[in-house]
C-alpha positions in Angstrom: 6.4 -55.0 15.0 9.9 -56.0 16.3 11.8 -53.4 18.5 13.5 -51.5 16.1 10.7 -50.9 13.5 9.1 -49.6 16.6 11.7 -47.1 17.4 11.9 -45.9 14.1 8.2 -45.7 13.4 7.8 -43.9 16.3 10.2 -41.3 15.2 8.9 -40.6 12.1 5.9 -40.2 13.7 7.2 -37.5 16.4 8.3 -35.1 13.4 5.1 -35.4 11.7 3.5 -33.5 15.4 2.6 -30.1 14.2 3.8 -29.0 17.1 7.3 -30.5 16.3 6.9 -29.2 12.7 6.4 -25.7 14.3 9.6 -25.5 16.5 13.7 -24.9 15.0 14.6 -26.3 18.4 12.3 -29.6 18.0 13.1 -30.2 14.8 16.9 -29.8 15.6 16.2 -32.9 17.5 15.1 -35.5 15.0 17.4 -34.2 11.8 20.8 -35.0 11.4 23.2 -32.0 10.7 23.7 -33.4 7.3 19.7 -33.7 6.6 18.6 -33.1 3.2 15.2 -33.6 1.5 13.3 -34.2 -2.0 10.4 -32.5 -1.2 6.9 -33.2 -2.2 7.0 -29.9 -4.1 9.9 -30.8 -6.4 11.9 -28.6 -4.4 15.3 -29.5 -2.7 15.6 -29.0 1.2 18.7 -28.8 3.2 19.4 -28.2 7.2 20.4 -25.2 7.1 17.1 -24.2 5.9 15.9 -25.0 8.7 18.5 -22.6 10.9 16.3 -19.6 8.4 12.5 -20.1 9.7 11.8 -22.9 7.1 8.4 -24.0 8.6 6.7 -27.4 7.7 3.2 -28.1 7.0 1.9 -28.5 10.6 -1.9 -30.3 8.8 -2.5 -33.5 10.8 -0.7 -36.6 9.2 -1.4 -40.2 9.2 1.0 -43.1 8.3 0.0 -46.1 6.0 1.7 -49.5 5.1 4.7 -48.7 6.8 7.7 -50.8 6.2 11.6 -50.4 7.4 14.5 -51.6 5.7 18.1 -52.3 7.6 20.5 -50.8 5.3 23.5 -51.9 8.1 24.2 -51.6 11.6 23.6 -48.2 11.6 21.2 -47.3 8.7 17.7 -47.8 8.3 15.4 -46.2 5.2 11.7 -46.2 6.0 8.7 -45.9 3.3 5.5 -45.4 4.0 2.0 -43.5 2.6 1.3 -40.3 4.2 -2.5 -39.1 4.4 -2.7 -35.4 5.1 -6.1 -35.6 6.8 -6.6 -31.6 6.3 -6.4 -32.0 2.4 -6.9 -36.1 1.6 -3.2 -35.3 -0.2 -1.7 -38.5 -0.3 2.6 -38.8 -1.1 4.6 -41.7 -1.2 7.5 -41.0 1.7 10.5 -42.8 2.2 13.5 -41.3 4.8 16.9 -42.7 5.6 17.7 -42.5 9.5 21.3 -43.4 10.5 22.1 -44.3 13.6 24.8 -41.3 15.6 25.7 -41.0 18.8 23.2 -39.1 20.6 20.7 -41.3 18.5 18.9 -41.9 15.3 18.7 -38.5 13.1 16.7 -38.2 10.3 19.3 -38.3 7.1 17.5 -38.3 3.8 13.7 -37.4 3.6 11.8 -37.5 0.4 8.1 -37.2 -1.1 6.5 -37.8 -3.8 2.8 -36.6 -4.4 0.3 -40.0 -5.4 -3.3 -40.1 -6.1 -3.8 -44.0 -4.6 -2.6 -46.4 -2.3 -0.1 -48.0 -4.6 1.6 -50.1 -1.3 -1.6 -51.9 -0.8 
């Protein structure tokens, strides 16, 4: 895994911490203020929902056949399987993470529910 595959898995591994997933002031970290998400639920997710108590899932996660893709200098989108280990749900995740300057923020997030490992 070259160095910036590592930065950025790492990352998406951070906000998937339940304690992260808990906290307004850790999440503030990782999203960018423009953030917005498809969410597994079909629903649409913005920052600001964040700034009103929106509380993710805080199950244990686990990442599968996780791949990054360099949009530019300064963008990345990630895609990956996510295994909620609570439930066995499995959804198909990709995220866009540009690069700002206090960092990479987490742009674009989006699930989609699967019943299999389709990146095998």
């Amino acid at each position: 895994m070259d160095i910036l595959t590592k930065e950025i898995y790492d990352l998406e591994c951070s906000h998937l911490q339940p304690e992260v997933r808990v906290s307004m002031e850790k999440l503030d970290e990782v999203l960018d203020d423009e953030f917005f998400e498809f969410g597994s639920s079909g629903g649409v997710i913005k920052r600001s929902h964040y700034n009103e108590d929106h509380i993710l899932n805080p199950d244990p996660m686990k990442i599968k056949h996780f791949a990054l893709h360099e949009l530019g200098p300064a963008a990345v989108l990630t895609t990956y399987l996510l295994h909620n280990v609570k439930t066995g749900k499995l959804t198909n995740r990709s995220s866009v993470w540009k690069k700002r300057q206090n960092g990479w923020k987490l742009f674009f997030h989006q699930g989609t529910v699967s019943t299999e490992e389709v990146f095998q």
